[in-house]
Every structure is written in structure tokens, then in C-alpha cells.
N, C-alpha and C positions, 0 to 999 in steps of 0.2 A: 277593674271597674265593671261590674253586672250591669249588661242592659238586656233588657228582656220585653219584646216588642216594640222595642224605641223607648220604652223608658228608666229614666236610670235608677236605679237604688243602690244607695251608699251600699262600699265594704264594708264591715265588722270586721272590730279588731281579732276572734273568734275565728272566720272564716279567715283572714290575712292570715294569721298564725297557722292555721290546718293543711293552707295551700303552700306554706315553704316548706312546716315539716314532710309534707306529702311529695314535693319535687325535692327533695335533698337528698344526695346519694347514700347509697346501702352503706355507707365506710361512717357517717354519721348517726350517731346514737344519741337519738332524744329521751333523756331518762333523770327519774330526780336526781340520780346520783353523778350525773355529768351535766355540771349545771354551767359551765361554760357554753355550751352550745343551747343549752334553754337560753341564758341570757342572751346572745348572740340571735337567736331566731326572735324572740320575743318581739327587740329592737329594729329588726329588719319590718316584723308587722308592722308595728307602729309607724314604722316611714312610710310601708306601701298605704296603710290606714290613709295617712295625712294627705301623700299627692294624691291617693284618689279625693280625697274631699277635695284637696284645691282644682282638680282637676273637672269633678262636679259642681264646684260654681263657676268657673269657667264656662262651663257648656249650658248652664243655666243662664247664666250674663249676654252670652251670645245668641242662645233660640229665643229667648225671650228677656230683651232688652228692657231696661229702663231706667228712667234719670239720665243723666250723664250719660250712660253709656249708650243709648241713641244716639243721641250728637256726632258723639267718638266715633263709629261706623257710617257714618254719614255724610261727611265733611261737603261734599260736595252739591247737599241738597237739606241745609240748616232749618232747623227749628221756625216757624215763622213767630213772629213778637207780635203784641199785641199792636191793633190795629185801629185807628178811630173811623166813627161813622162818618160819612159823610154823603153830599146829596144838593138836588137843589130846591130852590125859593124862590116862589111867584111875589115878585116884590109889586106895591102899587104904590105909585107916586100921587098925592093927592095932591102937587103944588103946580102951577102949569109950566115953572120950570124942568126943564132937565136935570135931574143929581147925578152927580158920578160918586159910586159908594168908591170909596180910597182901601187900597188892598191891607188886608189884616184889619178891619174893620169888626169888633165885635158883636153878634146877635144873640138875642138870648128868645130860648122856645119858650113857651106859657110855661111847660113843666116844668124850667127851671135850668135844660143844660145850655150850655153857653158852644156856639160855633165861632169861625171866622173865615173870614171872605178870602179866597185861597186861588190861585191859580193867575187872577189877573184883576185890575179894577173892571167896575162895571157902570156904565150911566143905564138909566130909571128914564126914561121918556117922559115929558110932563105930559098934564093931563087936558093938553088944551089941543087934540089930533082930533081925525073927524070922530074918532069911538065917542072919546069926552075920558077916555081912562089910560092912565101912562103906568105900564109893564114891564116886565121883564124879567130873565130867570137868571138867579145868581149861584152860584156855587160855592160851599162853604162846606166844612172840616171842624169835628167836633176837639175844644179844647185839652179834652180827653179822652185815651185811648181806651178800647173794651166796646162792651155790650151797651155801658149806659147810654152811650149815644144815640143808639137806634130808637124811634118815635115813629109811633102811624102817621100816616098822611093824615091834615088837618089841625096839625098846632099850628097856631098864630105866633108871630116874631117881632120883637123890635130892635130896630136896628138902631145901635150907641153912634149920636153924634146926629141924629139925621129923622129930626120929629116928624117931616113929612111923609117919610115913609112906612110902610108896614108888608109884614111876610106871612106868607103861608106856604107849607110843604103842602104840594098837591100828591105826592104819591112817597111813601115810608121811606126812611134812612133804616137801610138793613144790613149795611157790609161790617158796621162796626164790631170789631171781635178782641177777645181775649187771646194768649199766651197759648198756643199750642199746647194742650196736654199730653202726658206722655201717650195715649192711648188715641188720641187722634194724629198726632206725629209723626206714630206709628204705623198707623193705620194709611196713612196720605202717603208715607212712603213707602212703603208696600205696592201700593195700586201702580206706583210710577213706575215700578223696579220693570222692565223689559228685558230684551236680548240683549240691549247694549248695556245692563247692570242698570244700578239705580242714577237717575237722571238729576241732574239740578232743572232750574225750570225753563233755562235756554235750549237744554239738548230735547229737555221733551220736546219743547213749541217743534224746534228743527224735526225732527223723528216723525210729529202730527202731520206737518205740511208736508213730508214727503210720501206721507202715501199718499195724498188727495191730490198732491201734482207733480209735476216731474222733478223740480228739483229744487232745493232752498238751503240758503245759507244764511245763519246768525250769527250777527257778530255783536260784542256786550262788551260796557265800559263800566267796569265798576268801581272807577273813581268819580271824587267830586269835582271833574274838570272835564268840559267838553271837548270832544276829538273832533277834527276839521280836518286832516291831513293823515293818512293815506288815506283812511276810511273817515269818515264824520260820523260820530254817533255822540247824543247825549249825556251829561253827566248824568252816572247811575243807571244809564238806560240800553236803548238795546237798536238796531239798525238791523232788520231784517231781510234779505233780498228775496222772491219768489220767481218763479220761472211762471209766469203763467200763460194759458191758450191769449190770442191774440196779443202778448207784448203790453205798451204802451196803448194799442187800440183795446184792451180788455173791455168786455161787456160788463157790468155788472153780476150778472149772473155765471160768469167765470172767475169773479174773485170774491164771492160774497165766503164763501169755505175759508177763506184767508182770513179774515176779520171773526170769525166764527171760533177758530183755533185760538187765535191771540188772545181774546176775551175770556175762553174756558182755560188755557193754559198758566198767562201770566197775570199775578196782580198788580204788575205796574204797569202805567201806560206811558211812561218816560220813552216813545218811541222817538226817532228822527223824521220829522216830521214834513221838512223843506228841503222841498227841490228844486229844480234846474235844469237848464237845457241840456245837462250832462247825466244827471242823476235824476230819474222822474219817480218822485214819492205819487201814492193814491190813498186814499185815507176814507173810512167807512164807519158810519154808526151803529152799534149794536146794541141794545136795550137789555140792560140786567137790572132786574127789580122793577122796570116801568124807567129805569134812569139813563138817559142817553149817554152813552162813553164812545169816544173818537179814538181809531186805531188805525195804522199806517203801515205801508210798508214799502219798499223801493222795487222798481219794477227790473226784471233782469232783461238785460237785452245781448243781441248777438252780435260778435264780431264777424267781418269780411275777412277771409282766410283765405290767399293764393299760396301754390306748392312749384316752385319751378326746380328742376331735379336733373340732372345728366349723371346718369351711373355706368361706369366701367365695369365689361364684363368680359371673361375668356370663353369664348365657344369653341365645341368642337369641331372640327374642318371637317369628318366625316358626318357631318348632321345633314339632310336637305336645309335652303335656304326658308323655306315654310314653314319646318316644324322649328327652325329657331326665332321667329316670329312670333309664332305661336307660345313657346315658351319662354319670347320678353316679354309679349303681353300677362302673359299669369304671373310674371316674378314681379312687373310692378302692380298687378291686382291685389297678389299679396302683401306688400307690401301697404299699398293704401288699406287694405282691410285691416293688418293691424293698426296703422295709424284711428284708423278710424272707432277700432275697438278703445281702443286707448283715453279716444276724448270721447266725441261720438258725430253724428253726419247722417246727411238726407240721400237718399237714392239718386242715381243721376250715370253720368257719361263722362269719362274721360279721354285729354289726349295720348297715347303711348308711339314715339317713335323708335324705330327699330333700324340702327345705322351700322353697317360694316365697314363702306367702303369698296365692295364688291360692285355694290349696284343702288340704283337711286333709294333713298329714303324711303320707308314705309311707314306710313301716318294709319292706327288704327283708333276705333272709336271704342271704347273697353267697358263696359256697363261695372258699376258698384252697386253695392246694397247698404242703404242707410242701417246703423243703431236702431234696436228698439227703445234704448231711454236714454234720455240727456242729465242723468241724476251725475253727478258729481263734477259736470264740466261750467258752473259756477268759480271764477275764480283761480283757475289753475297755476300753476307755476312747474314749468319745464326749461329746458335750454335745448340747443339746436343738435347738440350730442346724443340727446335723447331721441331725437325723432332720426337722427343718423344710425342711429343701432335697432331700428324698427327695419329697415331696410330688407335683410337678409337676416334665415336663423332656420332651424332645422328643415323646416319643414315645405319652404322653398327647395332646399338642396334635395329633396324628392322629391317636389313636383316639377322639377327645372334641371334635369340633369343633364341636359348640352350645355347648361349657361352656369356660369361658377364667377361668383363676385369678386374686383379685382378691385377699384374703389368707387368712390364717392367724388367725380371733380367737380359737380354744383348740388348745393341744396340750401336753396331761399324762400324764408317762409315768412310772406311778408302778412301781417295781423294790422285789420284798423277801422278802428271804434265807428267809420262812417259817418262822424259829424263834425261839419261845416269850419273849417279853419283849427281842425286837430290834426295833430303828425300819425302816421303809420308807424309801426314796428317792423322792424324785416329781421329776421335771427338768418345768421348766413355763417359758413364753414369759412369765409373769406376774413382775413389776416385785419385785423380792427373793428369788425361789428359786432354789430351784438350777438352774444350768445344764447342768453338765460333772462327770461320773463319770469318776474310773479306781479299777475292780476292784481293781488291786492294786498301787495307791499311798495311795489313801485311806481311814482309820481308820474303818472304817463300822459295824464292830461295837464292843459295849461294851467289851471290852478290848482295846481298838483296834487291834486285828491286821483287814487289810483281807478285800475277796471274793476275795482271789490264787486260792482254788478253786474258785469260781462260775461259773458257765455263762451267760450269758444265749438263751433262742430263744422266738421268738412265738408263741404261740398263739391267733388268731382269736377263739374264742371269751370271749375278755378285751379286744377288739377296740372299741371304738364312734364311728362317726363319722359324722356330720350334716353333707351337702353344702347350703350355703343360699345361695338367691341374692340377692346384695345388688344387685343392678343390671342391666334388662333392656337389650339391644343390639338 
């Protein structure tokens, strides 16, 4: 298969045939009078002939796709289908009563296309308040999908079923769209494709928000039935959690980036939208086309994390009693530093007691150093095993080489959500408790919706562990 600056040009049957006689050993003889081996060569052209063509539309099919085979390569980030306009309607009520338009309620624009009132009903205020005029903006979804739908601001509407009203669009229906072609399909998924390969439009949203803030997790329901238990998200839609600066007190101005992404990323706004004294939703308006769209997302918040730990150690009998202090204090430094690499944690102090048996307890105050980022500790799921084998591992046994690990007699790691008549979690190495948490799979709160927007990161000062040595060396 000749390629020649990257691009390919078919074999000939001519050259296939020139290139076996020319690699075929001296013992064979191409001649008219030994036409066994002509025929023989001829046939082998012909086949390398064929797979290189099959093999050249191949490589044509895949560098530059189209029809079907976009799709095919794509699975994960589909074709989008045609889409109708939609938008809203400064309705005026000329009667002094109040109307409630009834949902699915037909309007037809002066030009002719026909909408319908979508999302929820609406009442029209009568016209008898101090203005002397009864308003209000309705939203409505063009009967048909594509381009036709889209209208400048400024058609006039009547609305079937309801004389005393009438509509005007104050600012244009512009999202209505057509079938993806193959060349914009194309082209959209291209721009998506990242580090992490080509994205469907959950992983972008996730990928967007994580670089603007520390740490976010999407989760998508793309069935037609809404989830309530472990996680709640909408039928068709999507439950986004964000880690943002101030929590639940966030300013505006620290989550307006959030509402920003959603809007440029996804086109459905099937967010989760209700919260709770468990789960706290925040919700933002962003203007695309002059048209207000409402978008949400769940706020993440942090669990209280206590460490209470007695580990057995063998020390050397020839060591001073100082410098084996010294190296309990750094075997559980290390120790909480991987812990703390693992999920993540704020700077701070901890307690380390150092017990032989020789002589009174020695209580020291042991400084940590928090994480630079809390990205992936949204949602975790580990078990007590896990954080049992952080303990000790190479690199302790060189920085601690009086002190040599024998076991593990306490380690309880008690986790809890901090609000007002919920249970703690405690994972403990003790014979009936729990072992193994996942965030957000397991029913942890009382109406058993799980921590799906909980954080976990360590902080020292909720720290305590007692190196004690069970056996001199």
C-alpha cells in the first residue's frame, strides 16, 4: 500500500505483479514458457491488488468519516436530532379576570407556525392591578422540529381556547435546529475530543468544571423514570455536584462559572433541581439569545473525619529512648501523609503517643501538611482495610529503622455527615462493624438517599494515634 507524504495511492495491478516477481527467489523462473508460475504470480497480484483497495477504503472510512460511520465511532457522544424552537410570550390579558392558560395549550405566531405551552400551566393576571394591564411570560415549544420555528422578535399570537388573550415574542426563538449533518457532527465532535478521548456531554460538563474549581461530579439518568434513592436525579436528566469556595454559604460570584459551563455544555436543562436540609441545590439564570434558562446544581459538602489508631511496633533495645520517639512520631507522620494523599486534608496538628512501658507516656504535637487539591474526594468508597495498609510500606522502613511494624490493635475511622439527627459511620478492624463505605451507593442517610455530595479530607487535629511497642529486638 504506497503512501507518500501521508497520502495513499492505490496499488496497480502492474506494480503488485513486479513486486512478487522481484522478491521471488533465484530457483523461480518467470518466463512464457513456464506459465505455471506466471499464473501463480499473476493471482497472488490480484489478491495483494484487492486487500490493498479494501484496505484503502478502510483508512479512507476512518480519517474521514461519513454517514453511518460517524455514529459507528462515536457511540458515546450521538448524532444530535433535530431540535424545535422554542422561547417565551409576553401574554396580555385584556379581561380583569385572571386566566390560567391549561398546559399543551395551542398558539399560533401571525406567520403561521403553531407552538405549545410546555413545561407547566400559567395564569395571565387580569387587567384590573394598579398598571390597568395583566402580563406575563409564558413558554412554549414549536409543534415542529428544525429551523422553521425560529421567528424575530415581534410576531403577535393567539392563543386557542382564550379570546381574551394575546402574545407577543419580545426577543427571537433561535435554538430551533435541524438533524445534525454529517459535517457539523463532525466537526462538534472533533472540538470535544480531549485527553480523556471523545466525551459524550456529561463527561465534558465534568472535565469544564474541573478546571474552574476543585472538584465535581456528574451523575445522569437516562431513563424515563426518576431516581430518589441512592442518588435522586431526573428522568432523562442529570444531578451535578460542585465543590465550590464557601460551601453552601457560596457568593454568587463564586458559582456564577458553574451556571456558565452548564448552559455552554449541555442542551438539556432536566437538571435536579430540589433540595433539602440534606442535599442543598442552588440554581442560576443565564441568558442565551436574550432568553432566561434556569440551571442547578447540588452543593458538595464536607464530612467530620475522626482517626483513633494504636499500632504495635518492635523496637530496637539498643536505640536511645529519643531517637525512638522521634521515629514514632515520623512513622505515623507518614502514615497520615499517605492517608491524606489518598483522599485529601487541610494543614494542622496532630496527637502521637509514644508507649514502651519503660517509662511514662510521651504525648507529642506532630505538624501535617494539607493536599493541594480536593479533586476526586467527592463521593468515595473505601473500606477500613484500605486505610489499614496505608499504615506502613517501603518507605517508612527507611525512615524508621529502630521501629519495625508488628500490628494494627486499633483503627476507627469514625465519618459523619454533621447534621442534626443523622447517624455517624465508624469503619473499625473490630469483629462486627463496618468495614467498607461507598458515598454514593449506600443509604446512609435517614431517607436513604446516600453521601453522593459529600467530600471526605482529613484533618489532624481529629487525628490520634499511640505507637506502642509490643516487643523489644
Amino acid at each position: 500500500m504506497p503512501i507518500e507524504n501521508g497520502v495513499y495511492t492505490e496499488l496497480t495491478f502492474d506494480d503488485a505483479l513486479a513486486n512478487i516477481i522481484n522478491n521471488a527467489p533465484d530457483s523461480i523462473v518467470f518466463s512464457p514458457g513456464n506459465p505455471p508460475e506466471l499464473i501463480l504470480a499473476n493471482m497472488f497480484a490480484q489478491g495483494d491488488v484487492n486487500v490493498d483497495r479494501f484496505i484503502g477504503e478502510t483508512l479512507a472510512a476512518l480519517m474521514s468519516p461519513v454517514g453511518a460511520m460517524i455514529d459507528l465511532l462515536n457511540p458515546n457522544n450521538p448524532r444530535r436530532g433535530a431540535k424545535a424552537a422554542s422561547g417565551y410570550i409576553l401574554v396580555t390579558n385584556s379581561s380583569p379576570d385572571a386566566v390560567a392558560i391549561a398546559l399543551n395549550t395551542i398558539v399560533t405566531a401571525s406567520s403561521g407556525q403553531q407552538y405549545t405551552v410546555g413545561v407547566s400551566s400559567f395564569v395571565i393576571p387580569g387587567n384590573g392591578g394598579e398598571s390597568g394591564v395583566g402580563q406575563a411570560y409564558i413558554f412554549v415549544t414549536c409543534l415542529e422540529t428544525g429551523i422553521g420555528g425560529n421567528i424575530p422578535a415581534g410576531r403577535t399570537f393567539t392563543i386557542t381556547g382564550y379570546s381574551s388573550l394575546s402574545g407577543v415574542n419580545t426577543l427571537p426563538f433561535v435554538n430551533g435546529a435541524a438533524e445534525e449533518s454529517d459535517a457539523i457532527y463532525l466537526n462538534r465532535i472533533t472540538a470535544e475530543k480531549t485527553e480523556y478521548g471523545s466525551q459524550s456531554g456529561s463527561v465534558a460538563v465534568e472535565t469544564a468544571l474541573k478546571k474552574v474549581y476543585i472538584d465535581a461530579r456528574m451523575y445522569v439518568n437516562p431513563t424515563a423514570t426518576a431516581l430518589t434513592v441512592p442518588v435522586p436525579v431526573p428522568a432523562s436528566g442529570y444531578n451535578v455536584v460542585v465543590l465550590v469556595p464557601g460551601g453552601i454559604l457560596a457568593t454568587p460570584e463564586n458559582i456564577s462559572q458553574v451556571f456558565q459551563i452548564l448552559s455552554e455544555r449541555l442542551e438539556f436543562i432536566n437538571a435536579q433541581n430540589l433540595g433539602d436540609e440534606l442535599h442543598v441545590v442552588m440554581s442560576g439564570t443565564v441568558y442565551t439569545s436574550e432568553i432566561p434558562m434556569s440551571y442547578f446544581f447540588t452543593v458538595a459538602q464536607p464530612v467530620i473525619t475522626t482517626l483513633d489508631a494504636v499500632i504495635n511496633v518492635r523496637a530496637s533495645s539498643l536505640a536511645e529512648r529519643s531517637e525512638l520517639i522521634t521515629q514514632a512520631n515520623s512513622f505515623a507522620k507518614l502514615f497520615i501523609d499517605r492517608l491524606v494523599a489518598m483522599f485529601s486534608g487541610v494543614g494542622g496538628t496532630m496527637e502521637v503517643t509514644y508507649s514502651d512501658g519503660e517509662a511514662a507516656d510521651v504525648v507529642t504535637a506532630v505538624d501535617v501538611a494539607g493536599s493541594a487539591s480536593l479533586a476526586g474526594s467527592i463521593a468515595p468508597a473505601f473500606g477500613i482495610s484500605m486505610i489499614q495498609s496505608l499504615v506502613y510500606d517501603l518507605y517508612a522502613v527507611g525512615d524508621t529503622p529502630q521501629i519495625l511494624l508488628d500490628s494494627v490493635d486499633t483503627l476507627d475511622m469514625v465519618i459523619d455527615p454533621d447534621v442534626g439527627g443523622e447517624a455517624a459511620v465508624t469503619l473499625s478492624l473490630s469483629g462486627g462493624a463496618t468495614k467498607f463505605i461507598n458515598f454514593k451507593k449506600d443509604a446512609l442517610f435517614s431517607d436513604n438517599t446516600s453521601w453522593f455530595d459529600r467530600y471526605l479530607f482529613i484533618d489532624p487535629a481529629n487525628i490520634t494515634i499511640k505507637i506502642q511497642v509490643s516487643e523489644w529486638i
